[in-house]
C-alpha positions as CSV (number, residue, x, y, z in Angstrom):
1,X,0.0,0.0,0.0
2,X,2.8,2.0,1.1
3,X,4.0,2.0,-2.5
4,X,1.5,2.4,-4.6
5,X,0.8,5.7,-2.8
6,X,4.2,6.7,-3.7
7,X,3.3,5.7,-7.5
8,X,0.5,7.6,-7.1
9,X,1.9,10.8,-5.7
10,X,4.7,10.0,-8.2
11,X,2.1,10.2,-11.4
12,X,0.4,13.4,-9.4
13,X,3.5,15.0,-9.0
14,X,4.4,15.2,-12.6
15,X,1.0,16.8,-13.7
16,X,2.4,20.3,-13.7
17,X,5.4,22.2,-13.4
18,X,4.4,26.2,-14.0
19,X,8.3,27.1,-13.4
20,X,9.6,25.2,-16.7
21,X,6.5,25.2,-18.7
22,X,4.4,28.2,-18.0
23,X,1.2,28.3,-16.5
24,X,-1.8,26.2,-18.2
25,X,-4.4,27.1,-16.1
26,X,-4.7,30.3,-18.1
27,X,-5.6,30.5,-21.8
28,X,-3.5,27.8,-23.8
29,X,-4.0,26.0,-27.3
30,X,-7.1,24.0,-26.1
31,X,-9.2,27.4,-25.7
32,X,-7.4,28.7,-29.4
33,X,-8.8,24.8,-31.2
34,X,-12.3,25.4,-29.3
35,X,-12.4,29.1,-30.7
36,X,-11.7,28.0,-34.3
37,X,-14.5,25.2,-34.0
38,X,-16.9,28.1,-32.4
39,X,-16.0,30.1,-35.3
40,X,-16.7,27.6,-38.1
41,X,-19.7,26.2,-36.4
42,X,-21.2,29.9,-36.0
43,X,-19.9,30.2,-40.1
44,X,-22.1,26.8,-40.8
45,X,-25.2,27.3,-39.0
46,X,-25.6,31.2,-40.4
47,X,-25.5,29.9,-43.6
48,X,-28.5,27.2,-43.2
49,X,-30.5,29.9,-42.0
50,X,-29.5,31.9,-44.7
51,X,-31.1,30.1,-47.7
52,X,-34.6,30.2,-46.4
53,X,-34.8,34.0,-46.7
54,X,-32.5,34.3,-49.6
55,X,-35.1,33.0,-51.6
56,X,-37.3,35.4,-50.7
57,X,-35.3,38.1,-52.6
58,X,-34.6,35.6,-55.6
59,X,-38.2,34.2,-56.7
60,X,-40.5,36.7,-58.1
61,X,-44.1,35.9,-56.3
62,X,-45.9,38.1,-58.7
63,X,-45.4,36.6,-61.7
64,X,-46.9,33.0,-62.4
65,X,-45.6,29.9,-60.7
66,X,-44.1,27.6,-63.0
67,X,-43.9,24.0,-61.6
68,X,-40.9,21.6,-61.6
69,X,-41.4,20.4,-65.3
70,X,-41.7,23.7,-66.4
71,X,-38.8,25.0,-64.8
72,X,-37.3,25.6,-68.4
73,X,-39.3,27.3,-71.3
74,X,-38.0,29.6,-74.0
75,X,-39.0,33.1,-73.9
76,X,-36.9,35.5,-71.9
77,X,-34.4,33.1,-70.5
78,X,-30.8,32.4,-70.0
79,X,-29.9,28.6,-71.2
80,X,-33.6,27.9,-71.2
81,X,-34.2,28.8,-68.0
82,X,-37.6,31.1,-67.1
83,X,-36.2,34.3,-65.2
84,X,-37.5,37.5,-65.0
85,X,-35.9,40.9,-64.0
86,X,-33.9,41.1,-66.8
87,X,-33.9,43.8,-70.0
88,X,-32.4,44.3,-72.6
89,X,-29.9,47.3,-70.9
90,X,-29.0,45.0,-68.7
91,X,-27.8,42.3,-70.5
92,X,-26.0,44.8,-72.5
93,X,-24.2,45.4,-69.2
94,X,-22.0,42.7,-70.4
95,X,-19.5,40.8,-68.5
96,X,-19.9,41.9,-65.0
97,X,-23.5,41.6,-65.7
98,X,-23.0,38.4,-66.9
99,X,-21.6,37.2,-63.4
100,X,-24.1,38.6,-61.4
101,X,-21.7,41.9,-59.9
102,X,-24.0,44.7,-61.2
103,X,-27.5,44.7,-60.5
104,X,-30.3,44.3,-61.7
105,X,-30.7,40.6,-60.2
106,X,-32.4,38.1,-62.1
107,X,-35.2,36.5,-60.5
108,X,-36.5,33.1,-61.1
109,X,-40.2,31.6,-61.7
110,X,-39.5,29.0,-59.2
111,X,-43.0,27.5,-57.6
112,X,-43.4,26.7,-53.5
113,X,-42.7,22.8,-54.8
114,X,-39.8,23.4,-55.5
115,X,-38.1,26.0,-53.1
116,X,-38.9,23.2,-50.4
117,X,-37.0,20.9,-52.6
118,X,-34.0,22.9,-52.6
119,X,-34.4,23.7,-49.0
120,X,-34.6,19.8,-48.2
121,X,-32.0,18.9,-50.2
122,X,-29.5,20.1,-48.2
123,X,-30.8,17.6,-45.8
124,X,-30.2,14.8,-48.2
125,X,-26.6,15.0,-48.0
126,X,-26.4,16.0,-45.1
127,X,-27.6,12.9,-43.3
128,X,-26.1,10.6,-45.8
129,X,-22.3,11.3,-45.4
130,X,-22.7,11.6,-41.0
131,X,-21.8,7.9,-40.2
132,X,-18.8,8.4,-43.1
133,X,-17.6,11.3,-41.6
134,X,-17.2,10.2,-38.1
135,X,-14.8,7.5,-39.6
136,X,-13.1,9.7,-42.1
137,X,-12.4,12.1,-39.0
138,X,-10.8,9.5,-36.8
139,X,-9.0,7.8,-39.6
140,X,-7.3,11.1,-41.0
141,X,-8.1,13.8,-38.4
142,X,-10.3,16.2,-37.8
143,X,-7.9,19.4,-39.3
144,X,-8.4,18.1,-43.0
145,X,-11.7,16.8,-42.4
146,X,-12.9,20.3,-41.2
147,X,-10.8,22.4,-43.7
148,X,-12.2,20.0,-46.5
149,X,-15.6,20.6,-45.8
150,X,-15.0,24.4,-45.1
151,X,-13.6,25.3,-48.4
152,X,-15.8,23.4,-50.0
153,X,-18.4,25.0,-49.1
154,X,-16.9,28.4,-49.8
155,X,-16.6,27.4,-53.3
156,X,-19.9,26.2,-53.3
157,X,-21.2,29.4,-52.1
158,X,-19.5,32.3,-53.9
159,X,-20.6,29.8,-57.2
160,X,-23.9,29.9,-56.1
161,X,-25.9,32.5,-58.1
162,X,-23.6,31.0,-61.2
163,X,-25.4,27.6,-60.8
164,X,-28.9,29.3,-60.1
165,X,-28.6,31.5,-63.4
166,X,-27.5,29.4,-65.8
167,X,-28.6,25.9,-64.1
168,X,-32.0,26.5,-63.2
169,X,-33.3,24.8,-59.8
170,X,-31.8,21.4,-60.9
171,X,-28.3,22.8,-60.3
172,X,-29.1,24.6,-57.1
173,X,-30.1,21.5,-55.8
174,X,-27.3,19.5,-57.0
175,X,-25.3,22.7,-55.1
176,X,-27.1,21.9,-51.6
177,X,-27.0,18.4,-51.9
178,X,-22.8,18.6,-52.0
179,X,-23.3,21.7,-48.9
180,X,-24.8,19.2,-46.8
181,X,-22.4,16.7,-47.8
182,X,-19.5,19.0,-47.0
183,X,-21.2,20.7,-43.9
184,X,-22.0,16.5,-42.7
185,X,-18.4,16.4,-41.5
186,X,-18.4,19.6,-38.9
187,X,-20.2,18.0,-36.1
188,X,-18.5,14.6,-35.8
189,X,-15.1,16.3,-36.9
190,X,-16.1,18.7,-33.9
191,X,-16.5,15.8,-31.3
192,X,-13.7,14.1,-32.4
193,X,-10.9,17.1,-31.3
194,X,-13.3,17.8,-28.4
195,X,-11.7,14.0,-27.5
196,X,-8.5,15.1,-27.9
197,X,-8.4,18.4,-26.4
198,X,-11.3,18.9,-24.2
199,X,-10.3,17.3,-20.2
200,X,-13.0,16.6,-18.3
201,X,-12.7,19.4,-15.9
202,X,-13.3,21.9,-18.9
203,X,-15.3,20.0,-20.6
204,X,-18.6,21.6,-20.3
205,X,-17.2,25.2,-20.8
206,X,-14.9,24.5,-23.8
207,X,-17.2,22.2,-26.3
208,X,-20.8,24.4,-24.9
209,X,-18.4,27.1,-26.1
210,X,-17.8,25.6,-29.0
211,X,-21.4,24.7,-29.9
212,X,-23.1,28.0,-29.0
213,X,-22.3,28.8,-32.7
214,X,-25.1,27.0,-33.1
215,X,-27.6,29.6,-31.8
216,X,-25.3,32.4,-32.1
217,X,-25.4,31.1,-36.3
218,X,-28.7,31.4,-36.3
219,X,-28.6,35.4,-34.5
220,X,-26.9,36.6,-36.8
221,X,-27.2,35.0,-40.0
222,X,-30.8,36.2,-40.4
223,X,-30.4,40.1,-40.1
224,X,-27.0,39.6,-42.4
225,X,-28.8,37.9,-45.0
226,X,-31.5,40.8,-45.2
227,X,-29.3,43.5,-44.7
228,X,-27.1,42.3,-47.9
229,X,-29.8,40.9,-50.0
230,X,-31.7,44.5,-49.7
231,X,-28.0,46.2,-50.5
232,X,-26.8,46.9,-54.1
233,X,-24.8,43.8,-53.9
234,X,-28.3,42.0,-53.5
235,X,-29.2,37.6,-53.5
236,X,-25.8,37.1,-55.5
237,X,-23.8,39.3,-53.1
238,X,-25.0,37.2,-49.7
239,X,-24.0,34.0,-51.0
240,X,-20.6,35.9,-52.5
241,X,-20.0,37.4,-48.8
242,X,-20.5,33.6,-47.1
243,X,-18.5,32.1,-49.8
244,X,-15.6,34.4,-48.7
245,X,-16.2,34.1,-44.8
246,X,-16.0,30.5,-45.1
247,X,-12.7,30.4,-47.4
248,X,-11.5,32.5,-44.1
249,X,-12.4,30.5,-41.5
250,X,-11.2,27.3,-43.5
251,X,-7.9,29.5,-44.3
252,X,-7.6,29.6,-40.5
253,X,-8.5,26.3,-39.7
254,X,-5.7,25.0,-42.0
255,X,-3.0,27.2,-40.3
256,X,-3.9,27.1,-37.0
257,X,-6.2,24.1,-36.5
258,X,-4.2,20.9,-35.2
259,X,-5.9,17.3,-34.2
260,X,-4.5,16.7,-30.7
261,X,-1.8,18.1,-28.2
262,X,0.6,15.5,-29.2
263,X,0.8,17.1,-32.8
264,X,0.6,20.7,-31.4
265,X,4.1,22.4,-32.3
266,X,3.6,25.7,-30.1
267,X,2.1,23.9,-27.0
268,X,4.2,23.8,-23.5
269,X,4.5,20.4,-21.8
270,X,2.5,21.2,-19.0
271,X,-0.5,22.0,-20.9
272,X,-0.1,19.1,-22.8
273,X,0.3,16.6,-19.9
274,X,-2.8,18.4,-18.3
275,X,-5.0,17.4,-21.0
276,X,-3.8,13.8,-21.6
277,X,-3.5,12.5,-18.4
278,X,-7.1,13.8,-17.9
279,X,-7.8,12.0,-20.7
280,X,-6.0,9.0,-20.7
281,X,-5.4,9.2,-24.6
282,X,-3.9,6.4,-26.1
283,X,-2.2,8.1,-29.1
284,X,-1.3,4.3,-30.8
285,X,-5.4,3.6,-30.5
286,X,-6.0,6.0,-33.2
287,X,-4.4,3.1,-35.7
288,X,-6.8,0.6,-34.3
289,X,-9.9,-0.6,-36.1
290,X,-13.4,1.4,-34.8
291,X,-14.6,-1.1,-32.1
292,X,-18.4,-1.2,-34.2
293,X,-19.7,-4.2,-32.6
294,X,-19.1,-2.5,-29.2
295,X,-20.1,1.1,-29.7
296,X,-23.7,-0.5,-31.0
297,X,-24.1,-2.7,-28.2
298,X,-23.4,0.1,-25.4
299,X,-26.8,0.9,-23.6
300,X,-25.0,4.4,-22.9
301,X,-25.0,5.0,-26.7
302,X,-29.0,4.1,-27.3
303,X,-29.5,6.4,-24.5
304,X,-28.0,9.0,-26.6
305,X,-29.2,8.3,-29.4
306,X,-32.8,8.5,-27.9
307,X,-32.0,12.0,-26.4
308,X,-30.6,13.4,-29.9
309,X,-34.0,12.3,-31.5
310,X,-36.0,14.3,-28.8
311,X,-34.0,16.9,-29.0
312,X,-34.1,17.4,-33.3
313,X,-37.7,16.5,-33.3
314,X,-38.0,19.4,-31.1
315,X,-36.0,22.0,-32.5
316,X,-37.1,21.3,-36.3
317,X,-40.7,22.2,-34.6
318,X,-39.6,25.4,-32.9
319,X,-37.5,26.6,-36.0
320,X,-40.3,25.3,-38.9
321,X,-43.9,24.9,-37.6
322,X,-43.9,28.0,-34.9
323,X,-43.2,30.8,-37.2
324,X,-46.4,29.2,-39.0
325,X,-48.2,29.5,-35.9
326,X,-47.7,32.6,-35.0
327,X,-48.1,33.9,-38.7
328,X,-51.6,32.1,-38.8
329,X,-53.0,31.9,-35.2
330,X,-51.8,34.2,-33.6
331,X,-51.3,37.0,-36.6
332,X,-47.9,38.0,-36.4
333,X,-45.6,37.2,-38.9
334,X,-42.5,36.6,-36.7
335,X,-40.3,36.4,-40.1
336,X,-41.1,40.2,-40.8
337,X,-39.5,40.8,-37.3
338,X,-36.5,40.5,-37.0
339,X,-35.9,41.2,-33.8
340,X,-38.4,38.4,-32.4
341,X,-36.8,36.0,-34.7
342,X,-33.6,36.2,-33.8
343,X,-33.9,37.1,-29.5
344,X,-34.9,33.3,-28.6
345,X,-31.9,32.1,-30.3
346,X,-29.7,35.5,-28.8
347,X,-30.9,34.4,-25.3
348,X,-30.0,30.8,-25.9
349,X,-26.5,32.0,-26.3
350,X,-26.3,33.8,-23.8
351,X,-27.5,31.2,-21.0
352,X,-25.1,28.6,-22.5
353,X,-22.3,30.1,-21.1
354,X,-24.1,29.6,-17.5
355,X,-25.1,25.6,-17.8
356,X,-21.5,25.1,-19.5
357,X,-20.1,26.8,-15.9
358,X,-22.3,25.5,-14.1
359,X,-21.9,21.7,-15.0
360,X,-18.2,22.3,-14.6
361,X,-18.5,23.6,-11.4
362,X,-20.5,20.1,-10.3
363,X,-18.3,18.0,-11.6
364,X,-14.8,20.1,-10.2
365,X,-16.1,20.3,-7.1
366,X,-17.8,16.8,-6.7
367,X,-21.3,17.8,-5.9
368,X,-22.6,15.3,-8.8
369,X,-21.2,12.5,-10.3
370,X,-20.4,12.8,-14.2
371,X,-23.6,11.0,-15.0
372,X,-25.9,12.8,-12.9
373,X,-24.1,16.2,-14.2
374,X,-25.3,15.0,-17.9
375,X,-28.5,13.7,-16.6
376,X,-29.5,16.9,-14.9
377,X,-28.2,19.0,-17.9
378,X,-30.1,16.8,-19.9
379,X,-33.4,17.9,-17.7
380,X,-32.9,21.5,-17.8
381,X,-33.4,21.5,-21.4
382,X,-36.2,18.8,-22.0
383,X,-38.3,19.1,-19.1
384,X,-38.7,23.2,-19.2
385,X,-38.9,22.4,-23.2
386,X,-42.1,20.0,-23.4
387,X,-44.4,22.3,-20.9
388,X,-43.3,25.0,-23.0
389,X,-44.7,23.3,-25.6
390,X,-47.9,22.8,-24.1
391,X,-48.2,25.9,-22.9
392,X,-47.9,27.4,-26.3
393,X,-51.2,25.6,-27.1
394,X,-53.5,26.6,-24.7
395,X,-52.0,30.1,-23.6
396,X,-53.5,33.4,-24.8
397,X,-52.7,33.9,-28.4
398,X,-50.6,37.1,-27.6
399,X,-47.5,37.6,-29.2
400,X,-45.6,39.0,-26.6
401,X,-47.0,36.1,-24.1
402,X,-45.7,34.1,-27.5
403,X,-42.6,35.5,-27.3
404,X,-41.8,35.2,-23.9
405,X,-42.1,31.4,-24.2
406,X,-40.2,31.2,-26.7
407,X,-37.3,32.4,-24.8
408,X,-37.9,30.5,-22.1
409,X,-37.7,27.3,-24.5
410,X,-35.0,28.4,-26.3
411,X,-32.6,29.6,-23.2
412,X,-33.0,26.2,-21.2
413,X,-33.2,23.9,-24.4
414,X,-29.3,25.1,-24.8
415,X,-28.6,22.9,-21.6
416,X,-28.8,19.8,-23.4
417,X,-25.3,20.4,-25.1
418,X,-23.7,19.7,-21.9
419,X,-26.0,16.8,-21.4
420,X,-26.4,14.0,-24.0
421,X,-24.3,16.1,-26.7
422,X,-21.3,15.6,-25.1
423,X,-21.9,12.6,-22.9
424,X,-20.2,10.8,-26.3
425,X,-16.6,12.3,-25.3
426,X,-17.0,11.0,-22.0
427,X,-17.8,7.2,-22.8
428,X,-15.1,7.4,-26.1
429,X,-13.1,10.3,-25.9
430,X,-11.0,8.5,-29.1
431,X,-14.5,7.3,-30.7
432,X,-16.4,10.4,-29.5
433,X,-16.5,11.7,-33.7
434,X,-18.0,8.0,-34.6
435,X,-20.7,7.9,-31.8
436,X,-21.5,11.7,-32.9
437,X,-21.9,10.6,-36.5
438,X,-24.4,7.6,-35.8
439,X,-26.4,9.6,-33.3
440,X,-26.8,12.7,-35.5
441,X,-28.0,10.5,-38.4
442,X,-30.7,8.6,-36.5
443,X,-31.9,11.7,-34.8
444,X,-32.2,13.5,-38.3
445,X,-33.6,10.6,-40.2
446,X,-36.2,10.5,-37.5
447,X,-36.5,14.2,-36.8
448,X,-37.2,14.5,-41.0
449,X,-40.6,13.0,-40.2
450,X,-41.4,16.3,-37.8
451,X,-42.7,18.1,-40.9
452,X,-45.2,15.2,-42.5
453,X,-46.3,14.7,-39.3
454,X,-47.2,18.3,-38.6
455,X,-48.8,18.6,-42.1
456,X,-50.7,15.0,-41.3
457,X,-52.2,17.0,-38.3
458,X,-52.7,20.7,-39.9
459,X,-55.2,19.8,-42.2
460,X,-56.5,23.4,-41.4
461,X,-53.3,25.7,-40.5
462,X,-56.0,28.2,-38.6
463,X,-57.1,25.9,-36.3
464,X,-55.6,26.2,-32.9
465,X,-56.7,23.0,-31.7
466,X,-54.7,20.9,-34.4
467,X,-51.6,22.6,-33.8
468,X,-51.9,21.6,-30.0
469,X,-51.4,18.0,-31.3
470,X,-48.3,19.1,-33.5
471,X,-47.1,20.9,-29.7
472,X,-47.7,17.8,-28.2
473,X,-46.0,14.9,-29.9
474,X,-43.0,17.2,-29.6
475,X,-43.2,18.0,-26.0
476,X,-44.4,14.0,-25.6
477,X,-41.2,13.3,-27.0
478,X,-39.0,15.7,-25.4
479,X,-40.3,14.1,-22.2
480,X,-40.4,10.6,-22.6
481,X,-36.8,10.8,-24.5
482,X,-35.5,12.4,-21.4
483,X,-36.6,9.9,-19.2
484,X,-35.2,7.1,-21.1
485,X,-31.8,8.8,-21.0
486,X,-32.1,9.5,-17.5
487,X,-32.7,5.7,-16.9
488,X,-30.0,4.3,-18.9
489,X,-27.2,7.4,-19.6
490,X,-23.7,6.7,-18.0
491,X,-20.3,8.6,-18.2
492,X,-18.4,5.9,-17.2
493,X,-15.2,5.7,-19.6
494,X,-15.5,2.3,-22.5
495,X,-13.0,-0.3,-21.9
496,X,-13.4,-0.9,-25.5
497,X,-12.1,3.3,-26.1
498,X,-8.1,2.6,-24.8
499,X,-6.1,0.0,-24.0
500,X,-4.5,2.9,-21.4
501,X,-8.4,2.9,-19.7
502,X,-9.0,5.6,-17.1
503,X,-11.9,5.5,-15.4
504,X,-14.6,9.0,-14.5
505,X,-13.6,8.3,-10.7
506,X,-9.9,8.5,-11.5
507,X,-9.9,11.3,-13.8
508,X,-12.4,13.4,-10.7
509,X,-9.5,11.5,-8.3
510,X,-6.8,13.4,-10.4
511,X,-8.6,16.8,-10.5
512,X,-8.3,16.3,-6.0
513,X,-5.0,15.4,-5.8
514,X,-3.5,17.9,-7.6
515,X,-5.9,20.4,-6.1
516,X,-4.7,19.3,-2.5
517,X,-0.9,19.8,-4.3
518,X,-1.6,23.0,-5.4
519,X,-2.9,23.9,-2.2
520,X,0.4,22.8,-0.1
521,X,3.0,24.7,-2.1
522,X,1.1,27.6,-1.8
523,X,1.3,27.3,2.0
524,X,5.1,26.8,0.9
């Protein structure tokens, strides 16, 4: 006994040494990787909300709707394609005309059908390249992965009003199809450097960092897309400006993006054995072959996967079918506004930054156990959530009553990414990418039913008392999905993730001991 407490204060003792290494309690490279992901998640989500009100400013309402078949007839047209907005000045305009620089805009004859098929169609490639991408992320990192997808998409974007001019809808499509390839990778590429840079005692603060870009996309990508599709640079210019952000953010993911603090050339010693001994990270596991049969037979992974389909369900009926609501039972049309539009989501951002504290600050100071942390996170954003929900079917029809919920929703639903969303990193930290990649494609298979089911019910979209059964299949299932997780969620670290295995309990063992040191050579 005697000496495997030496061992132990041995392996404590060489946790940190401030006087060779520098401090790496402070900022250090983990806080830099997080702040590039925030940034390219923020990039990502800002441009999904984009498109929906971009095509507001490129479809011409008052002319006749032309459906899918006739999306290509001769008169006034560009490569058979139906547009309208264009004269004969303009097209004398010439070369910057030509590539969409000098306005007049083209606008296209482009019927309801088929803006929600370009709208979906991101979807389509978006769920089918998740499970891929979780493998291609731990089998050639994260970095490329990420920079891949990122450039990729600025390409895509700045050719966007190209494809729309001259390829009609078909191309469009075939343009947000490769998006949500490309944009498929970000999440599970996320989760995988959250394993390998994120310790457990940061955890919540550093990846509910990170995915606040979610709700902090969605702020500000709706007021930027009006404000420079009603500027002289117009639709073409929006996609032009995105196109270039993303090319930055990719540019700066390249340079100073890096897949673990083993390959980090910049990062001291200290900090580096702080996050791996947290950790436990095996670097020689990364070569090993992804342990399937074992991540699909962990109870810990249904439970998340469970959660994640509550969760989407939920969100794709507070994004998609509220708005609708409120524009037809209640009588405000929330999209006009943007203010109401974008405060929910500005309020969810703002509360993350409490629950990620806060969950850190249970788990540091051992007032829950890892599990319960993630269960009670989990709560706070499901429970609050579904009465929400119900509430917003039998309250006063008032928009500011309307509004207030909303917030309410949308600032506790935020929790949940320090509860099940990150729960993956603490069973796997090296498989954290792959779990992310399976749950995020059940949950949006599944969730991509929200919409049929709501138009199943809304067979009248003025009738208040079938939307309170669209309200409550998604509050049913933010409920009943929390309670399985709550039954069978656990945090305990996989045997199966390293052959160098460290338990929760030794990792929250680690976090005393060196506490405890720290505390003695102070007295020193």
């Amino acid at each position: 006994m005697v000496n495997e407490s030496k061992n132990n204060d041995e392996m404590f003792s060489k946790i940190k040494h401030p006087e060779d290494d520098g401090d790496f309690k402070g900022w250090g490279y983990r806080h830099q990787q997080c702040l590039i992901l925030f940034f390219a998640l923020t990039t990502a989500y800002s441009m999904r909300a984009c498109m929906g009100v971009a095509l507001v400013a490129m479809v011409d309402n008052n002319l006749p709707e032309l459906t899918i078949d006739e999306n290509h007839v001769a008169n006034d047209s560009v490569f058979g394609q139906h547009i309208a907005n264009i004269t004969n000045d303009s097209l004398r305009d010439g070369f910057l005309h030509s590539l969409l620089f000098v306005p007049p805009y083209p606008q296209f004859k482009w019927s309801k059908k088929t803006q929600d098929i370009i709208l979906s169609s991101f979807f389509w490639g978006y769920m089918l390249l998740q499970i891929p991408a979780g493998q291609l992320a731990y089998r050639y990192g994260a970095r490329y992965l990420l920079t891949t997808a990122l450039f990729t998409n600025s390409v895509l974007s700045f050719c966007f009003p190209w494809a729309a001019f001259y390829g009609g809808w078909v191309l469009t499509m075939i343009f947000r199809i490769v998006q949500g390839l490309t944009q498929a990778c970000i999440i599970p590429g996320m989760h995988t450097m959250f394993g390998k840079w994120t310790p457990l005692e940061e955890r919540g603060r550093l990846a509910g960092w990170a995915y606040g870009g979610q709700a902090l996309g969605a702020v500000l990508g709706l007021p930027i897309t009006g404000f420079v599709a009603s500027s002289p640079l117009g639709w073409p210019g929006l996609f032009r400006f995105y196109g270039i952000l993303t090319g930055i953010i990719g540019a700066v993911m390249l340079k100073f993006g890096v897949d673990s603090p083993a390959k980090h050339p910049k990062i001291s010693s200290a900090e580096r054995r702080y996050i791996e001994e947290r950790l436990g990270n095996d670097n020689e596991n990364k070569k090993n072959p992804i342990p399937w049969s074992s991540i699909l037979t962990c109870p810990g992974m249904y439970a998340i996967i469970i959660a994640h389909i509550g969760q989407t369900w939920g969100q794709l009926t507070l994004y998609s079918e509220v708005p609708a609501f409120m524009d037809k039972v209640v009588g405000v049309n929330i999209k006009a506004n943007g203010l109401l539009t974008a405060l929910p989501f500005l309020c969810m951002w703002v509360t993350n930054f409490f629950f990620s504290w806060f969950t850190d600050m249970l788990i540091v100071k051992k007032i829950l156990s890892v599990r319960n942390t993630r269960r009670l996170a989990n709560s706070l954003g499901y429970f609050p959530a579904a009465l929400g929900m119900i509430a917003l079917a039998y309250l006063p029809k008032n928009i500011y009553i309307v509004e207030t919920l909303l917030i309410i929703i949308c600032s506790f639903s935020i929790s949940a990414h320090v509860g099940f969303q990150i729960n993956h990193i603490d069973i796997s930290p090296n498989y954290s990418g792959t779990m992310m990649s399976i749950s995020n494609f059940v949950s949006n298979l599944v969730g991509s039913c929200s919409p049929l089911v709501a138009a199943y019910f809304l067979t009248d979209v003025t009738n208040e008392f079938l939307w309170r059964k669209v309200f409550f299949v998604a509050a049913g299932l933010y409920f009943f999905t929390n309670v399985i997780y709550l039954i069978f969620a656990t945090a305990e670290r996989a045997e199966w993730d390293s052959t160098k295995k460290m338990s929760i309990d030794n990792e929250l063992e680690l976090m005393v001991k060196e506490s405890k040191k720290q505390c003695n050579d102070g007295k020193v």
